[in-house]
Structures are given as C-alpha cells and as structure tokens.
C-alpha positions in Angstrom: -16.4 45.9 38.7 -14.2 43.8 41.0 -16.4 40.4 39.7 -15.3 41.5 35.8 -11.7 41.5 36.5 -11.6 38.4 38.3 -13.7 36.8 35.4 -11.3 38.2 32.8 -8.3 37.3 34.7 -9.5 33.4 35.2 -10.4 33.2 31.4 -7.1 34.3 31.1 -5.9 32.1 32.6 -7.8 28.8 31.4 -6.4 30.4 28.0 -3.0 30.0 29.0 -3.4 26.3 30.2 -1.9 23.8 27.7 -3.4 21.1 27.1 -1.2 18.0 27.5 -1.0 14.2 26.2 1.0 12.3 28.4 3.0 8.8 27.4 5.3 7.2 29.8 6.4 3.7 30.1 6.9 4.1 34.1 3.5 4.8 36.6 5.0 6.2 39.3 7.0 8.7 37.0 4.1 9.7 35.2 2.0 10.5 37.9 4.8 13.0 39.5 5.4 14.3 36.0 1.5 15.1 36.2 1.8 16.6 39.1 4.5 19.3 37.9 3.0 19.7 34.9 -0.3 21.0 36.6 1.9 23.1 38.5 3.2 24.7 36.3 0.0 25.5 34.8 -0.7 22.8 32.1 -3.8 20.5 32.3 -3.1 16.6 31.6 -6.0 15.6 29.4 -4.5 12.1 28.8 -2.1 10.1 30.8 -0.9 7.1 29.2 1.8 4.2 30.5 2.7 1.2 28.5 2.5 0.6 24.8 -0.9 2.4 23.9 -2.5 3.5 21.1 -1.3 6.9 20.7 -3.3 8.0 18.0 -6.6 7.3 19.2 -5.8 8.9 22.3 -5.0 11.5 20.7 -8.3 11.8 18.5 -10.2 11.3 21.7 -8.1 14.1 24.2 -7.3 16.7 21.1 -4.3 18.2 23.3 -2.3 21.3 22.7 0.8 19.1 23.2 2.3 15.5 23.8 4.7 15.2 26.3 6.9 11.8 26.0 8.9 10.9 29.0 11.2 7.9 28.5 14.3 6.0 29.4 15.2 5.9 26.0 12.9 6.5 22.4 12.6 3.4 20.6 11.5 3.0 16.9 8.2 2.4 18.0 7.8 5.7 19.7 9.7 7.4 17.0 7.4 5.7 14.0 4.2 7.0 16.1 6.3 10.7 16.4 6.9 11.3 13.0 3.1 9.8 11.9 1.7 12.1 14.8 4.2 15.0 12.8 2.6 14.1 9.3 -1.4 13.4 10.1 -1.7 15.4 13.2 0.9 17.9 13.7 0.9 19.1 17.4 4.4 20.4 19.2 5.8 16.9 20.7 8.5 17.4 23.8 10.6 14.0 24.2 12.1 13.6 28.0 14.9 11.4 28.2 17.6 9.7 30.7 20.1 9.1 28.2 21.5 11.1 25.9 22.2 9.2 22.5 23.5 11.4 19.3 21.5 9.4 16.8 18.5 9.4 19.2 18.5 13.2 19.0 18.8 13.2 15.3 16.2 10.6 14.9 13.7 12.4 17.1 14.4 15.7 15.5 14.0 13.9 11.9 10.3 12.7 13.3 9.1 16.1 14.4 9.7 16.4 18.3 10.1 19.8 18.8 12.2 19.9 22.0 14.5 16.5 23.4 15.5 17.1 26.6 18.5 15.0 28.4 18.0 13.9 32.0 14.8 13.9 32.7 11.8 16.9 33.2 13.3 20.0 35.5 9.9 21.3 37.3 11.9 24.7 37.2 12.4 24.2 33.8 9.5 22.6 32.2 6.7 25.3 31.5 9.9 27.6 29.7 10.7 24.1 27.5 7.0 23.8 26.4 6.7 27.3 25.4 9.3 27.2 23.3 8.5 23.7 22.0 5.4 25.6 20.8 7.0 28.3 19.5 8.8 26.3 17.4 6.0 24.3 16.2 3.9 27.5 15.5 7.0 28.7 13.4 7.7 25.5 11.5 3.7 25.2 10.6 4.0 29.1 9.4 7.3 27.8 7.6 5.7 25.2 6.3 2.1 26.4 5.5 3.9 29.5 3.5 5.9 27.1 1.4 2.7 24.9 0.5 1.2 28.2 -0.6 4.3 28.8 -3.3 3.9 24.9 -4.1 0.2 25.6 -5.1 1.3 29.0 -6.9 3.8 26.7 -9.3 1.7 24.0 -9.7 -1.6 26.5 -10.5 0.8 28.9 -13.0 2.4 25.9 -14.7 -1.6 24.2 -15.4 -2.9 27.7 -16.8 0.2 28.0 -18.9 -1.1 24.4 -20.4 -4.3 25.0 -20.3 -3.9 28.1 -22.6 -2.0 26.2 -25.2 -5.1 23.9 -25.0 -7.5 26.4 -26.0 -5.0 28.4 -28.1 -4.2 25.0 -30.1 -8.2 24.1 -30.3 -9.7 27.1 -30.5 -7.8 29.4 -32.2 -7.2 32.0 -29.6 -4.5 34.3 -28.4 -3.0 33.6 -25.6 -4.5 37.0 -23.9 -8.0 35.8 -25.4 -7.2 32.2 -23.5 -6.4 33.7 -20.3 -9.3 36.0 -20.3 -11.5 33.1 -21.2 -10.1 31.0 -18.0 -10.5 33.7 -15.8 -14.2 34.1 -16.8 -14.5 30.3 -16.4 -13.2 30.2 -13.0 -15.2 33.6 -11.9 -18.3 31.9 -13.1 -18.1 28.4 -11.5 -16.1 30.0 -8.4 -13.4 28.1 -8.6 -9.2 28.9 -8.8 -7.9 29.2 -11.4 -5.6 27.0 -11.6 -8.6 24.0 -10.5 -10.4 25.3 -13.9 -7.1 25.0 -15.9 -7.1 21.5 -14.9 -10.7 20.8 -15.7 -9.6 22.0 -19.1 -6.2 19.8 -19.5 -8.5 16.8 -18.1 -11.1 17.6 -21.0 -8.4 17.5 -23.5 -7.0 14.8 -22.5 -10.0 12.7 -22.9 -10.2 13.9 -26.8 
C-alpha cells in the first residue's frame, strides 16, 4: 500500500515538471540558470548559448516552455518569438537586465508571456512560470474560442450563398435548399458549411 502512494506521488510529480527550452547568449549564466530551474522543479530539455536555431531545437526538445535569458532582446530574438507565437505557440518567459519600454512592448506584441527586469529570482522563478502558463493557457482558450466564432460566420455566410445557388438553379425554397444541404453534408460527413462551399465552387465553374 505504502509502494502505491509513493508511485502515485512520483508520477505526480514528473507531471508537474515543466519542460524547459533554454536560450542564453552567456555559458556561465545559463548553466546557473539551469541549475535553479531544476530546483525549482523544471527539467531543461534544451540548453542553448549563441545564435542557434531555435526552431529546430524546438521541433527536436518539444518543451512545455522557452525560457530566454538576455542582456537585452534584439530583433532577431523577437522575429524568432513572435514566429515561435504564430507556428508553434508555447508560453515564452523573456529575462532581462535592462529594462527598455519599447522592449516590453515589442516582446509583449511577439507573444512572450511574462518579461521580467533584472534578471531570474530563484525565489521567484517557478511562481513567474506558472503564471506565464496561465496566461498562455488563457490566451489559447481566448483565442481557440474566437476561431470557433470565425468558422461559425464564415460557415453561416457560405450556406446563406449556397442556398441562393440552389434556390436560383433549382427552383427551391429556401427551407427545401437548406434541407437539401443538410442531407448533403449528413451523407458525405462533412460540415456544413465545407458542403456549402463545394456547391458555390460548383457554381462557379458553370
């Protein structure tokens, strides 16, 4: 009984360890920011210093998180944040000596989740990378939620079209269209608003 809990309580806790990518453009920094990082209960999958490929290490390590720790963010590091934010979102914690308004601005504008002013705290960092996820996890809700009304728009306004299509051709009603869409769609499996546009395509070629 003792064994169980033990082997529930250490996949617990390899559940809780985050994953992290880590860029910084000094060695010995990196490797003492490595070192807090695992004590504080994160594992560093990737360690990179220097300019790097960031998205192939990225592909290869598939981290929970990228952790940037820099003098200052140049627009190198800030092109590779905001294409990181766009192809492969991930929360993205910038660590900084300088503070610099339109830094801050920039970084927020390329995704980083958290910018953090003089340097990484070891008291502070695991309660900055939870939130940075937080955040993340919010924004991707945010963001996944509004894609979802996107889709609804752009499905309502085809099947709108589509039923003047067959109304126009074929004579129907526009309850006799819509039923005839929805049958398509149930038939071939499909949305309904991806059938819609299979029919405004078809018309279109007339």
């Amino acid at each position: 009984m003792h064994d169980f809990g033990a082997r529930e309580a250490d996949r617990s806790v390899v559940r809780d360890k985050l994953k992290v990518l880590l860029v910084d453009e000094h060695a010995d920094r990196a490797r003492s920011l490595a070192q807090t990082l695992e004590q504080a209960g994160c594992q560093v999958v990737a360690q990179l210093v220097g300019p790097v490929d960031l998205h192939a290490a990225l592909r290869a390590s598939q981290p929970d998180l990228v952790i940037v720790d820099m003098d200052s963010p140049d627009r190198d590091i800030l092109e590779d944040m905001r294409r990181i934010h766009a192809e492969r979102p991930r929360p993205i914690v910038m660590f900084v000596e300088q503070e610099d308004s339109d830094s801050i601005r920039s970084a927020v504008r390329a995704g980083v989740a958290a910018y953090v002013v003089k340097g990484a705290n070891p008291e502070r960092i695991r309660p900055i990378l939870e939130v940075a996820c937080a955040r993340f996890e919010e924004y991707q809700a945010l963001r996944s939620e509004l894609d979802k009304v996107r889709t609804t728009l752009a499905d309502r306004k085809s099947v709108d079209r589509a039923k003047g299509i067959l109304m126009e051709k074929r004579g129907m009603s526009e309850e006799e269209a819509f039923r005839t869409l929805r049958s398509m769609a149930m038939d071939q499996g499909k949305r309904l608003g991806e059938v819609a546009r299979h029919v405004i395509s078809a018309a279109d070629l007339i």
